[in-house]
Chimera marker file (.cmm) of the C-alpha trace (Angstrom):
<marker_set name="trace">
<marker id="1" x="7.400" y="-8.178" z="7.468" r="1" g="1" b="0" radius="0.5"/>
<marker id="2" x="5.768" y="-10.997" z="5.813" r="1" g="1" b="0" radius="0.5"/>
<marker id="3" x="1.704" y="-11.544" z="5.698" r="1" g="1" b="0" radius="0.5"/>
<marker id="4" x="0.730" y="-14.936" z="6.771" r="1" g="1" b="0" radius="0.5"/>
<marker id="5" x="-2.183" y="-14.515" z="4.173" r="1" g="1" b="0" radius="0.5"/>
<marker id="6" x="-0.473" y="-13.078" z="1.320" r="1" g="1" b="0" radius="0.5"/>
<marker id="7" x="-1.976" y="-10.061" z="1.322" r="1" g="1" b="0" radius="0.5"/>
<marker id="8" x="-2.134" y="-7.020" z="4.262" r="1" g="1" b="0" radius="0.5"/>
<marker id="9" x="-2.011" y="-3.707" z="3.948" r="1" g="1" b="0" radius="0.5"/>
<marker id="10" x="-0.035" y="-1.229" z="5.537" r="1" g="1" b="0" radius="0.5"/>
<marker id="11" x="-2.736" y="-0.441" z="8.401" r="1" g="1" b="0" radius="0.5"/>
<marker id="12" x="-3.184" y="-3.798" z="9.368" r="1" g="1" b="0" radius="0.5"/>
<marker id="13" x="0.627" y="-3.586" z="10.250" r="1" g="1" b="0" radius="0.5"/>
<marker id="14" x="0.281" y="-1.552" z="13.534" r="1" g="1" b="0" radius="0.5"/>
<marker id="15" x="-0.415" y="-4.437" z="15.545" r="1" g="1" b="0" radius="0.5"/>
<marker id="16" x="3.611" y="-4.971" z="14.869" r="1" g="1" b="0" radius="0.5"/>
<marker id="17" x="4.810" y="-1.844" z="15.457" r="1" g="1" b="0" radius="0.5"/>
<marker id="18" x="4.865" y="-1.114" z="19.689" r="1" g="1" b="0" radius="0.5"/>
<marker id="19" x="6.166" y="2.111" z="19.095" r="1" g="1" b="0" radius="0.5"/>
<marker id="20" x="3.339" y="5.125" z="19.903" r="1" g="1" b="0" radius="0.5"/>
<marker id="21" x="3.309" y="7.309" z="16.367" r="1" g="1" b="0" radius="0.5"/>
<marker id="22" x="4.807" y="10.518" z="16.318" r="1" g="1" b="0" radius="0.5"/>
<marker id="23" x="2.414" y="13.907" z="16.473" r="1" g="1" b="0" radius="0.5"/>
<marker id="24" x="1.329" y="14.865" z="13.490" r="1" g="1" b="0" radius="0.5"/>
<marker id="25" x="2.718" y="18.201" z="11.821" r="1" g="1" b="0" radius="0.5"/>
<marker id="26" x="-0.559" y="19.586" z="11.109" r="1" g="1" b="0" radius="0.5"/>
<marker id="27" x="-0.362" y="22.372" z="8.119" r="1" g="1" b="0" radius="0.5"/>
<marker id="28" x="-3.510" y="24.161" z="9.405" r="1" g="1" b="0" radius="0.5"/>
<marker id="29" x="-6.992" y="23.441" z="8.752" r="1" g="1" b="0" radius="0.5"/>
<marker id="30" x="-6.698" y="23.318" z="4.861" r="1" g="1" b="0" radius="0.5"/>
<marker id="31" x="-7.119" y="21.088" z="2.372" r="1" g="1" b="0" radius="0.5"/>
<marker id="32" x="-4.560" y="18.975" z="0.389" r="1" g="1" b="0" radius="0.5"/>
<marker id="33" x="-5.607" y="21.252" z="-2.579" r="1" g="1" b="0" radius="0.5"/>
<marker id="34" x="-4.955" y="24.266" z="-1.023" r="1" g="1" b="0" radius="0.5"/>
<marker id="35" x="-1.592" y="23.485" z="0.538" r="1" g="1" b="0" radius="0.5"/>
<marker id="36" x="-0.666" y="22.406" z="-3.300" r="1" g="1" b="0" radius="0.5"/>
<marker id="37" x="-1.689" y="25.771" z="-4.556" r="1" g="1" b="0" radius="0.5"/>
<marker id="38" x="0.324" y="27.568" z="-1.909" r="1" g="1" b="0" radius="0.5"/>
<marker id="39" x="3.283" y="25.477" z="-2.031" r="1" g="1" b="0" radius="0.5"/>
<marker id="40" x="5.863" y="27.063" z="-4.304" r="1" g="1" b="0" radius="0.5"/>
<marker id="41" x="7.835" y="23.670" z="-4.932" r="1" g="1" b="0" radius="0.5"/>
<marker id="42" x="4.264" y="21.970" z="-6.020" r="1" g="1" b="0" radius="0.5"/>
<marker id="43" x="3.076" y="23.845" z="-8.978" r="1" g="1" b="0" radius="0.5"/>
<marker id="44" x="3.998" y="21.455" z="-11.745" r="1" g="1" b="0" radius="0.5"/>
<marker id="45" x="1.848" y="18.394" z="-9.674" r="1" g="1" b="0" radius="0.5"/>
<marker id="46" x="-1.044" y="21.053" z="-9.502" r="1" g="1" b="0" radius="0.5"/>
<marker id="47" x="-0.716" y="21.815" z="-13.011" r="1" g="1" b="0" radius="0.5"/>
<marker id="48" x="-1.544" y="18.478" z="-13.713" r="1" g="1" b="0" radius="0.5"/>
<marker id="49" x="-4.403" y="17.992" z="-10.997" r="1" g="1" b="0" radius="0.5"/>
<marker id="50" x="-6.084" y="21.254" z="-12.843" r="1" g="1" b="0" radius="0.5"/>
<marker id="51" x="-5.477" y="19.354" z="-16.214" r="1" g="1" b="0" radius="0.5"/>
<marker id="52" x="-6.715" y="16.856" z="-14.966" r="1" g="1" b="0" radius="0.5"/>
<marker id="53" x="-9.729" y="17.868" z="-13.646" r="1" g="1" b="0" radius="0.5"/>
<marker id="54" x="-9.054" y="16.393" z="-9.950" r="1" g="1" b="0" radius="0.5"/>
<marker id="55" x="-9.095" y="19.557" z="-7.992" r="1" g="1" b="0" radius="0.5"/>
<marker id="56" x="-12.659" y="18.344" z="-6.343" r="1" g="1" b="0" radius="0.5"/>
<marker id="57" x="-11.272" y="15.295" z="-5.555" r="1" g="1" b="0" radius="0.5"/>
<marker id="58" x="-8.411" y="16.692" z="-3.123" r="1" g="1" b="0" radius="0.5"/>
<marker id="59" x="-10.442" y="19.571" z="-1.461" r="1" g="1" b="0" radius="0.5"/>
<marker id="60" x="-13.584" y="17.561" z="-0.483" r="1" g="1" b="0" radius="0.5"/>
<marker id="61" x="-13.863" y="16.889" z="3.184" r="1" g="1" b="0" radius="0.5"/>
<marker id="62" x="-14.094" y="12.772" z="2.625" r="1" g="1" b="0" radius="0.5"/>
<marker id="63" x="-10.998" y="12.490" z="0.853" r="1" g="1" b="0" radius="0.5"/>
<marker id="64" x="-8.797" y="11.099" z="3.831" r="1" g="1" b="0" radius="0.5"/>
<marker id="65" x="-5.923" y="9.505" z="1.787" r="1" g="1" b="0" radius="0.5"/>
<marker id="66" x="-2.589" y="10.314" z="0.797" r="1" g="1" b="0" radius="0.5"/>
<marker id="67" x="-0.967" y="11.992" z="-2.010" r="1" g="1" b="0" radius="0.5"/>
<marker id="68" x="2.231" y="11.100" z="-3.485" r="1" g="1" b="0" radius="0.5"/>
<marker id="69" x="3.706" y="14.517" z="-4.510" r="1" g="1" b="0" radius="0.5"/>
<marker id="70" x="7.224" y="15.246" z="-6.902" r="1" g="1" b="0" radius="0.5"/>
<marker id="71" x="8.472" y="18.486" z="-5.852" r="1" g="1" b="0" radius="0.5"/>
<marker id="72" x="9.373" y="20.847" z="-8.706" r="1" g="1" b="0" radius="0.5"/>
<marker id="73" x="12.419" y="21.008" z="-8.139" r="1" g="1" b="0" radius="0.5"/>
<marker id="74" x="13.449" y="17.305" z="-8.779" r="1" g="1" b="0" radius="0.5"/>
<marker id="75" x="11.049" y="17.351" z="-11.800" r="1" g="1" b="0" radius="0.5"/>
<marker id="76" x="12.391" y="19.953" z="-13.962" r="1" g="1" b="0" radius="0.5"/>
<marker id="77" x="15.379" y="19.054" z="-13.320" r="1" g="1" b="0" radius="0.5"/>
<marker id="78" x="14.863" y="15.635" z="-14.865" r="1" g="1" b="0" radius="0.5"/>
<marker id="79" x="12.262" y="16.317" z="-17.566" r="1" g="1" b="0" radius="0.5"/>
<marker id="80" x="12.231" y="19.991" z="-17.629" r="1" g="1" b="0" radius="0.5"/>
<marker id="81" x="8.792" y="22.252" z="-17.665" r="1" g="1" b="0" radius="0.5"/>
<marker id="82" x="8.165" y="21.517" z="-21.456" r="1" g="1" b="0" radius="0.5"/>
<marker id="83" x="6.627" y="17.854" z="-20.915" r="1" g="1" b="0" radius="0.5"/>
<marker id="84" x="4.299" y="19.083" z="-18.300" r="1" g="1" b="0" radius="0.5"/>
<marker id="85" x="3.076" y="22.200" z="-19.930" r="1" g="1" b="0" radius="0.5"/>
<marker id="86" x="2.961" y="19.741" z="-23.621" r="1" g="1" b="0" radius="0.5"/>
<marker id="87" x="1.047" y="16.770" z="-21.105" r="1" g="1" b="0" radius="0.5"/>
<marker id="88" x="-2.458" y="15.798" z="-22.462" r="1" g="1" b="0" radius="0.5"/>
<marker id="89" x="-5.490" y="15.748" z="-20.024" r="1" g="1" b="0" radius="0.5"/>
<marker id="90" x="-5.239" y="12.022" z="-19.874" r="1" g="1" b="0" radius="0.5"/>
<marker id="91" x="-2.279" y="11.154" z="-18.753" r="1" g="1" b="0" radius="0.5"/>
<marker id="92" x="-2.090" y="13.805" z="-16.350" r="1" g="1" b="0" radius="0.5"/>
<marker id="93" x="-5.632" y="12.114" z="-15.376" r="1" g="1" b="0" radius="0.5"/>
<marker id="94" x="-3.749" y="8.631" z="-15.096" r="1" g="1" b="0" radius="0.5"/>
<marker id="95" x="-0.545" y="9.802" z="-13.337" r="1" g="1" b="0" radius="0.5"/>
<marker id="96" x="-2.934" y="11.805" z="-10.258" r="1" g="1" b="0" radius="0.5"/>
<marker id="97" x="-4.944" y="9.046" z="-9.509" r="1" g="1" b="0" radius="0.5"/>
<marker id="98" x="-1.737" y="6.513" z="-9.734" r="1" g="1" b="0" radius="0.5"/>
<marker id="99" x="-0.261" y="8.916" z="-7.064" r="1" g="1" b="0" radius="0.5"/>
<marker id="100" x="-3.442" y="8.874" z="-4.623" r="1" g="1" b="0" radius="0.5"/>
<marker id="101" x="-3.588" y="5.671" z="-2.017" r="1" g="1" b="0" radius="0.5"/>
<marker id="102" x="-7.180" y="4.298" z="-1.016" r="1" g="1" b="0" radius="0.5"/>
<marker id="103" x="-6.493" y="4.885" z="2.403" r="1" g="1" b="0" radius="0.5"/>
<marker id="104" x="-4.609" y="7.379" z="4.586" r="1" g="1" b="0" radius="0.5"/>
<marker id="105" x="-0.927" y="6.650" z="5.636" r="1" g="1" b="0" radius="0.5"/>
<marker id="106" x="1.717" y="8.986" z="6.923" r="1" g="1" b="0" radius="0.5"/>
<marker id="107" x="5.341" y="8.691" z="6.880" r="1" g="1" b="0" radius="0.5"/>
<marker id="108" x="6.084" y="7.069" z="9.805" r="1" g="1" b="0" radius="0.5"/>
<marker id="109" x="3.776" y="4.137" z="9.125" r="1" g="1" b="0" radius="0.5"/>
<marker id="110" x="5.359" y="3.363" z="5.639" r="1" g="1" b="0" radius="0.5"/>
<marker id="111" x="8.577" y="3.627" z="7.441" r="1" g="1" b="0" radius="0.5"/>
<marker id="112" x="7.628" y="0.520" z="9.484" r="1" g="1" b="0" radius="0.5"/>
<marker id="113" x="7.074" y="-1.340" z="5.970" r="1" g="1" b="0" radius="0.5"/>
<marker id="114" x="9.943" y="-3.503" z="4.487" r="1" g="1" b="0" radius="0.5"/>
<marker id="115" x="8.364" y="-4.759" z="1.609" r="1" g="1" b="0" radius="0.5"/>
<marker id="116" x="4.679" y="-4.256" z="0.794" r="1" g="1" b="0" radius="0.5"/>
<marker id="117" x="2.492" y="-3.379" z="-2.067" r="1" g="1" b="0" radius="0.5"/>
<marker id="118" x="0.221" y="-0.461" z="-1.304" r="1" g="1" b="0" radius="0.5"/>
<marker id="119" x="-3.102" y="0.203" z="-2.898" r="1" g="1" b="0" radius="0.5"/>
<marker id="120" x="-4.007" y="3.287" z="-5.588" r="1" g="1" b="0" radius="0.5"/>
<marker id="121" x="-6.996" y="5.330" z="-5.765" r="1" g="1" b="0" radius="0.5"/>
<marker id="122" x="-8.130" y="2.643" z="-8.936" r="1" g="1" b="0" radius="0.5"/>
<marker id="123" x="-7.763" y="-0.576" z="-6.546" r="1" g="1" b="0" radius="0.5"/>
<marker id="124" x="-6.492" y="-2.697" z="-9.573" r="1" g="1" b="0" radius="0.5"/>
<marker id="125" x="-3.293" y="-1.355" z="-9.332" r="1" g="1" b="0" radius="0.5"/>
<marker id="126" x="-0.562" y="-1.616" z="-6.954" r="1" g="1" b="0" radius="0.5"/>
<marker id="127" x="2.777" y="0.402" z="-5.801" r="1" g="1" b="0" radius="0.5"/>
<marker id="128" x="5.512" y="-1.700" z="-5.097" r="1" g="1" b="0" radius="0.5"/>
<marker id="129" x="7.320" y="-0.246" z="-1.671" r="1" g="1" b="0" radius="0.5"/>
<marker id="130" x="10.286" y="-1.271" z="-0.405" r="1" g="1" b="0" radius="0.5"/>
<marker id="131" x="12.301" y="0.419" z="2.752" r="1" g="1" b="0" radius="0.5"/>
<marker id="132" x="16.103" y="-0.580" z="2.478" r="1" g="1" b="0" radius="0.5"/>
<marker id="133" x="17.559" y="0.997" z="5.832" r="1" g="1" b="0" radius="0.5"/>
<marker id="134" x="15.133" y="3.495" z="5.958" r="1" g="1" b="0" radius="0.5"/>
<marker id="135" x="15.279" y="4.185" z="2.002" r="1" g="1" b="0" radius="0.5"/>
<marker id="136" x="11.768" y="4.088" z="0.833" r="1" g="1" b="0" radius="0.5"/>
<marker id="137" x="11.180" y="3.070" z="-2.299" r="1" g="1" b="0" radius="0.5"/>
<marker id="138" x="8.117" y="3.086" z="-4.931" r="1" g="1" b="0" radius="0.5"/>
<marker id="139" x="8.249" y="0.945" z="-8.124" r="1" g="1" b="0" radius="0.5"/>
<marker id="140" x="12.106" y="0.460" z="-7.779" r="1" g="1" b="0" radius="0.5"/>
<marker id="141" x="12.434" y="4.328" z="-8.781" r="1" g="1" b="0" radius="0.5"/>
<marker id="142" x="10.813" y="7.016" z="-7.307" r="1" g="1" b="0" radius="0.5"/>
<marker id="143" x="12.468" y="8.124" z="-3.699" r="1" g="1" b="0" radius="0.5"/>
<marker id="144" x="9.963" y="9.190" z="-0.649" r="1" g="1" b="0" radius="0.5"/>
<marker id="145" x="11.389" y="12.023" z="1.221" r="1" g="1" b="0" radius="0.5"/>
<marker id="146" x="11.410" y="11.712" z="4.944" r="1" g="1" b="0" radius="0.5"/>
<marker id="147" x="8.533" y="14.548" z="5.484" r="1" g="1" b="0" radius="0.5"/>
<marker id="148" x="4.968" y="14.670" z="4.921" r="1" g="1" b="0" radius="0.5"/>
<marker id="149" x="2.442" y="17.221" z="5.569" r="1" g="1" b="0" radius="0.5"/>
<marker id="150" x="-0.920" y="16.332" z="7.234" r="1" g="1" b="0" radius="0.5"/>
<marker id="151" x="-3.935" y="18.479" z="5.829" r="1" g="1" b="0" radius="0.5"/>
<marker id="152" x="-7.417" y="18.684" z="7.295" r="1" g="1" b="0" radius="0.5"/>
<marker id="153" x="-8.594" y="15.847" z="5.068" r="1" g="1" b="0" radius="0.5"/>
<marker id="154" x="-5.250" y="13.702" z="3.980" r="1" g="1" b="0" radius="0.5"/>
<marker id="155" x="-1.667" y="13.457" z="3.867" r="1" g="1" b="0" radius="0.5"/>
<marker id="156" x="0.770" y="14.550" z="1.398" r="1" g="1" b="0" radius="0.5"/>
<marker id="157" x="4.332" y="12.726" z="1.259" r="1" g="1" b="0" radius="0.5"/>
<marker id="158" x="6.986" y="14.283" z="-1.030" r="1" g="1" b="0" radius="0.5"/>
<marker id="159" x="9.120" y="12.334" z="-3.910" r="1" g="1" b="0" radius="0.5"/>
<marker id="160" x="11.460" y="12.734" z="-6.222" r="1" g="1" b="0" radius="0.5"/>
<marker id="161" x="9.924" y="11.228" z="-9.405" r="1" g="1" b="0" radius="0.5"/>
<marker id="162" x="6.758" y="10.814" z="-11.037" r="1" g="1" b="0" radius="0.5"/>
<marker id="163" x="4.417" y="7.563" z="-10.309" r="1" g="1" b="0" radius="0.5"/>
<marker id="164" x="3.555" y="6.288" z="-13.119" r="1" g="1" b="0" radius="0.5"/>
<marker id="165" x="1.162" y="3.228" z="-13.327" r="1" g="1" b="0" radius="0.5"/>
<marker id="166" x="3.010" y="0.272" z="-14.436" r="1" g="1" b="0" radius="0.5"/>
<marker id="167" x="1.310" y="-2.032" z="-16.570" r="1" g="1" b="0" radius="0.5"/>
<marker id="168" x="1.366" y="-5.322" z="-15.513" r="1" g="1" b="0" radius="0.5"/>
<link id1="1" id2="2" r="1" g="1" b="0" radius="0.2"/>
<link id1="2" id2="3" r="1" g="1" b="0" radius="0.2"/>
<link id1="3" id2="4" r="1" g="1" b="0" radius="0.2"/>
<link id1="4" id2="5" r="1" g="1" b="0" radius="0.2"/>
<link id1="5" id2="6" r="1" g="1" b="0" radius="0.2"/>
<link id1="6" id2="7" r="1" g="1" b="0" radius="0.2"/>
<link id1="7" id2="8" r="1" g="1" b="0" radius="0.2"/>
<link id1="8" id2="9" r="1" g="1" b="0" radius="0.2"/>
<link id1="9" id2="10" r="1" g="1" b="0" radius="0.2"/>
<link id1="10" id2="11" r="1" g="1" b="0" radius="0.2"/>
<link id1="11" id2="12" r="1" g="1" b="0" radius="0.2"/>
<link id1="12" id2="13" r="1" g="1" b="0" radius="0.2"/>
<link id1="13" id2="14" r="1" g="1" b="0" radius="0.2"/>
<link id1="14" id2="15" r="1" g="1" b="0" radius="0.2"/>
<link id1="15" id2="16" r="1" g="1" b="0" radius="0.2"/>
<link id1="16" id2="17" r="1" g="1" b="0" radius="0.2"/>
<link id1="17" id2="18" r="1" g="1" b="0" radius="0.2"/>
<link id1="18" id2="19" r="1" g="1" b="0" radius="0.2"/>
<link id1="19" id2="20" r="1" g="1" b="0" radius="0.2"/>
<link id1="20" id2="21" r="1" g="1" b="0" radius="0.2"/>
<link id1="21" id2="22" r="1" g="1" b="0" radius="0.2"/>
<link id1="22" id2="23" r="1" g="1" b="0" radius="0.2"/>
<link id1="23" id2="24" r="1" g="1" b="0" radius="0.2"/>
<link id1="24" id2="25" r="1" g="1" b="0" radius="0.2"/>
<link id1="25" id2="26" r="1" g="1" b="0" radius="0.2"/>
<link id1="26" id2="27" r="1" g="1" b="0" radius="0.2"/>
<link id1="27" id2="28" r="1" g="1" b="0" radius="0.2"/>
<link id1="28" id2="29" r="1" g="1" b="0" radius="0.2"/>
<link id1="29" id2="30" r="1" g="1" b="0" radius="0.2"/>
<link id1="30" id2="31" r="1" g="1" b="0" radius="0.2"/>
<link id1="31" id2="32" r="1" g="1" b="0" radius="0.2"/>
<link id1="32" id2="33" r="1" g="1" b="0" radius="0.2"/>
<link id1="33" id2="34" r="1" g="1" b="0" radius="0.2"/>
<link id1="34" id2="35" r="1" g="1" b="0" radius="0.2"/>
<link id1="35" id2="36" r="1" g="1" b="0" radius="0.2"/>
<link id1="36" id2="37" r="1" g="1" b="0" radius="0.2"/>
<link id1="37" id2="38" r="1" g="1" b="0" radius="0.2"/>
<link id1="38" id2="39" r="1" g="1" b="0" radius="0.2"/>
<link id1="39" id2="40" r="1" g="1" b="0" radius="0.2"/>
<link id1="40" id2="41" r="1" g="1" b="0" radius="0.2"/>
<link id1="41" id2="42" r="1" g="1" b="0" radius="0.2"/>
<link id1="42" id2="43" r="1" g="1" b="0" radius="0.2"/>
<link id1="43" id2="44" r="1" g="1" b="0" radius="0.2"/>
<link id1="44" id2="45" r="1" g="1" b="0" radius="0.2"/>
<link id1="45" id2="46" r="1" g="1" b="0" radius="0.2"/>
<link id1="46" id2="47" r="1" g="1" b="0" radius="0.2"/>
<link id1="47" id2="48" r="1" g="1" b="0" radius="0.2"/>
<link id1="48" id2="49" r="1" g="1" b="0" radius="0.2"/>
<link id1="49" id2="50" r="1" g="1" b="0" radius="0.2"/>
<link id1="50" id2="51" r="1" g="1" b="0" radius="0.2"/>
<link id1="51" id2="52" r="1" g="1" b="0" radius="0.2"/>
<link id1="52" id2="53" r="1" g="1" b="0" radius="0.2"/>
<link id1="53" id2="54" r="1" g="1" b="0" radius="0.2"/>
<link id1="54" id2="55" r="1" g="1" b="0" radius="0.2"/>
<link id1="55" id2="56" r="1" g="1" b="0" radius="0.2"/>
<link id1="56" id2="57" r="1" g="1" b="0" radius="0.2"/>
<link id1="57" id2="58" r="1" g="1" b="0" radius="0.2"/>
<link id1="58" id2="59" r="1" g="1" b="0" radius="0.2"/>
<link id1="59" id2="60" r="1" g="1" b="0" radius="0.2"/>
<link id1="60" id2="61" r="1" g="1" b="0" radius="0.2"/>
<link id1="61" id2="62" r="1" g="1" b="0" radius="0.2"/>
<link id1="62" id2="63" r="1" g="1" b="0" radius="0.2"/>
<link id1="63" id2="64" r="1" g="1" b="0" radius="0.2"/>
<link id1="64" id2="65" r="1" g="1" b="0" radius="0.2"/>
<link id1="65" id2="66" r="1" g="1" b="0" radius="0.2"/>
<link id1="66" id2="67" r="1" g="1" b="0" radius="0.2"/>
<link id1="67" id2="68" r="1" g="1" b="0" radius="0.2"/>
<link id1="68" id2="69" r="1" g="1" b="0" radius="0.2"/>
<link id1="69" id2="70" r="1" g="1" b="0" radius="0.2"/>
<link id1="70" id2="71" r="1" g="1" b="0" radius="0.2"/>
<link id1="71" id2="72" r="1" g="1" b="0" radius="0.2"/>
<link id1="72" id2="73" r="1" g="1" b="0" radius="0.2"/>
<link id1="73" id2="74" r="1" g="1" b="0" radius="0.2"/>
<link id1="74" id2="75" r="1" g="1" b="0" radius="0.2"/>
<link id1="75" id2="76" r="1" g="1" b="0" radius="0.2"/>
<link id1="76" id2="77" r="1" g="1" b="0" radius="0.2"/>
<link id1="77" id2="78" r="1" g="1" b="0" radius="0.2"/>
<link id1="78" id2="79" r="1" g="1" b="0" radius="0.2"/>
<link id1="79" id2="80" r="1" g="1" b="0" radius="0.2"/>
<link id1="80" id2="81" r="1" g="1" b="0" radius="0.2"/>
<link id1="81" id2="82" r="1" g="1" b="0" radius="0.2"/>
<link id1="82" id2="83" r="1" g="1" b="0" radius="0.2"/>
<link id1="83" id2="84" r="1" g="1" b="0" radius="0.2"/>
<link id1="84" id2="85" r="1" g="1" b="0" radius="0.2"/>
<link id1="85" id2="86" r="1" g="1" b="0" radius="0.2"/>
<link id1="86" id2="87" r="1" g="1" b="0" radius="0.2"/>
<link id1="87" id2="88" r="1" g="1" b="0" radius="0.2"/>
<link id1="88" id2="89" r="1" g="1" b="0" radius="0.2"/>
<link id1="89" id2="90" r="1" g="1" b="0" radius="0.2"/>
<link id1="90" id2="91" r="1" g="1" b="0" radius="0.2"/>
<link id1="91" id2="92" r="1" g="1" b="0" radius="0.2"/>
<link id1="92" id2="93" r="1" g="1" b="0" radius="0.2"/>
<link id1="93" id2="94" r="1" g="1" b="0" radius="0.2"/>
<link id1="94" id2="95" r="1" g="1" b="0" radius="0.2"/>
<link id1="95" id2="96" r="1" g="1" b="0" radius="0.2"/>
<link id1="96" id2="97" r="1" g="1" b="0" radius="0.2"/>
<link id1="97" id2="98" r="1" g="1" b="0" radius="0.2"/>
<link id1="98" id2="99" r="1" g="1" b="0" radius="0.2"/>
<link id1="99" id2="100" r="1" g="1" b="0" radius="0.2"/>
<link id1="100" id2="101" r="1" g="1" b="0" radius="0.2"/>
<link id1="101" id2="102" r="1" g="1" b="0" radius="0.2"/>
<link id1="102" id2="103" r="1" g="1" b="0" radius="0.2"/>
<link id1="103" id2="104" r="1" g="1" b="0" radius="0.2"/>
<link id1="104" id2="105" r="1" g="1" b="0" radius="0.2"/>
<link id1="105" id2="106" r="1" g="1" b="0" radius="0.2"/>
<link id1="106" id2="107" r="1" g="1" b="0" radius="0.2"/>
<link id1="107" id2="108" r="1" g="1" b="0" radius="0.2"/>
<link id1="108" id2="109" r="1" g="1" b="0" radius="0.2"/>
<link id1="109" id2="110" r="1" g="1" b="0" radius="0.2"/>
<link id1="110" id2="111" r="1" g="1" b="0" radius="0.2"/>
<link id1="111" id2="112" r="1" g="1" b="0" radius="0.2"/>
<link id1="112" id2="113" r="1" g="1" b="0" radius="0.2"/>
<link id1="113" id2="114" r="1" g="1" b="0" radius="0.2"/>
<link id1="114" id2="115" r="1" g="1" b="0" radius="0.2"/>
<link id1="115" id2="116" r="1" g="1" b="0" radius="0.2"/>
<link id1="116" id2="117" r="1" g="1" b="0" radius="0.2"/>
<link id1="117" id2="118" r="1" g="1" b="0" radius="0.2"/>
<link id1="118" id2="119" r="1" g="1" b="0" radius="0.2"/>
<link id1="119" id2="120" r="1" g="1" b="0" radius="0.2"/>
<link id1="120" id2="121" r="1" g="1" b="0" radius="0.2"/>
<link id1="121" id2="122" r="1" g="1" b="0" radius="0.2"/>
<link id1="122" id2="123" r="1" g="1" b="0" radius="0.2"/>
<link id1="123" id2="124" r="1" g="1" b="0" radius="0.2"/>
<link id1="124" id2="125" r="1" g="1" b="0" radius="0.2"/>
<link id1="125" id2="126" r="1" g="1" b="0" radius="0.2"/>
<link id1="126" id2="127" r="1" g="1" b="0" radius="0.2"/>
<link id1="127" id2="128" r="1" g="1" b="0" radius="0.2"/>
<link id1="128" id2="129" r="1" g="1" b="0" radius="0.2"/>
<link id1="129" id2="130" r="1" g="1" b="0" radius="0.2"/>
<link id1="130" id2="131" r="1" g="1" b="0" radius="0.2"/>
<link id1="131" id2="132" r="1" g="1" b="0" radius="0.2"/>
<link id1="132" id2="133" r="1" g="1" b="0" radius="0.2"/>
<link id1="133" id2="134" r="1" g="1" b="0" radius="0.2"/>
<link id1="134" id2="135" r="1" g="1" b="0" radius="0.2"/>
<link id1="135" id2="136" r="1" g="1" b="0" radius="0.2"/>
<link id1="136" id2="137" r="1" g="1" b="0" radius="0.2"/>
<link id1="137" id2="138" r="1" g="1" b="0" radius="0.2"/>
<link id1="138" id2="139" r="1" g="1" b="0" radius="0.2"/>
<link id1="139" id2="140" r="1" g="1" b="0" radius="0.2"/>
<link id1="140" id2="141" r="1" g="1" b="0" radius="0.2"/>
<link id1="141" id2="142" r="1" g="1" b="0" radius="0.2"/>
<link id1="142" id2="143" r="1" g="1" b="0" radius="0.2"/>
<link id1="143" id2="144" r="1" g="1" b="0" radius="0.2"/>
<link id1="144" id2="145" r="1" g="1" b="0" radius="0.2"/>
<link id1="145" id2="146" r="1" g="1" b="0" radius="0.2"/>
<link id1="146" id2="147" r="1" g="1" b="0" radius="0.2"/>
<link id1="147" id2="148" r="1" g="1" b="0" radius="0.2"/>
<link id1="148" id2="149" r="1" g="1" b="0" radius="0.2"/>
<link id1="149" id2="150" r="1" g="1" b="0" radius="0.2"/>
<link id1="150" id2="151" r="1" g="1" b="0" radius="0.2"/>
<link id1="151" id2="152" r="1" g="1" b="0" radius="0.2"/>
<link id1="152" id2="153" r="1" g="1" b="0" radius="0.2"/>
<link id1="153" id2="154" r="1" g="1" b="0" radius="0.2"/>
<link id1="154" id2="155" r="1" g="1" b="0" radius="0.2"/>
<link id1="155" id2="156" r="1" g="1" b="0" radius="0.2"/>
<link id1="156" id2="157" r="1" g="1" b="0" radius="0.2"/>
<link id1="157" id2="158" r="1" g="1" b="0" radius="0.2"/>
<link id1="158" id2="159" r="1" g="1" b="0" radius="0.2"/>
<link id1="159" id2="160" r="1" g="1" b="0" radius="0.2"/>
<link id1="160" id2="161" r="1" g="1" b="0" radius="0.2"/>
<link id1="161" id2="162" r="1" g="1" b="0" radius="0.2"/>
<link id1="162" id2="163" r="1" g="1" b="0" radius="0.2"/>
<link id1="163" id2="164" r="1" g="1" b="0" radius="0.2"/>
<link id1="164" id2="165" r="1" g="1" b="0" radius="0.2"/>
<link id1="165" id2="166" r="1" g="1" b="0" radius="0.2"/>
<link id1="166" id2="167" r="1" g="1" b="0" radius="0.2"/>
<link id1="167" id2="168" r="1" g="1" b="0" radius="0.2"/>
</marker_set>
């Protein structure tokens, strides 16, 4: 899908799309912050949101975006739990914000998206997404998984890698 303007985001795309979106698979009435604390494959991403000092951030009501989340088990097995527990406050600072979207979009909206660059928490960056048969793709190397979890104030979708803000 190609703007005629240059520039769209992915919620300006559901004009395109006829099909009605699926339900949402609500995980109760909690917060993105507590389904990270109670998810057993999350605690390496929470470690960093606590080191980072972001834990307000995803339990406050207004949040209402997403969260792109690596799942522990991917993680150690390519960087093991040593660079996570060694990680300074910044850059665990940088990489949580990098993997928060200004707006709210679930799976199956992404899914819609061939090609599109998707706005981060700090608005001067961008994530480069591609979708090659249903592949998604974010900066040419980190994997979405076909799930995501809808909280009482945002979205979670799972990956297999770290986002780490590309300097352009």
């Amino acid at each position: 899908m190609t703007s005629v303007y240059g520039y769209n985001t992915p919620g300006n795309m559901r004009v395109f799309d006829k099909r009605p979106p699926p339900a949402p698979k609500l995980a109760g009435k909690g917060s993105v912050l507590e389904y990270l604390k109670c998810n057993s494959d999350t605690t390496l991403f929470m470690h960093m949101v606590v080191l980072a000092g972001l834990e307000w951030l995803l339990e406050g009501p207004m949040f209402d975006s997403t969260v792109f989340v690596p799942l522990d088990s991917e993680l150690t097995k390519q960087y093991g739990k040593a660079v996570f527990v060694n990680m300074t406050a910044d850059t665990a600072y940088q990489v949580v914000k990098y993997s928060i979207l200004k707006n709210r979009i679930e799976y199956w909206l992404l899914s819609t998206l061939n090609y599109s660059e998707i706005v981060p928490h700090n608005s001067h960056d961008r994530i480069t997404l591609t979708n090659i048969d249903g592949n998604i793709t974010l900066n040419g190397n980190v994997h979405v998984r076909k799930m995501d979890v809808v909280c009482a104030n945002g979205v979670i979708l799972f990956t297999d890698n770290l986002l780490v803000p590309v300097r352009r």
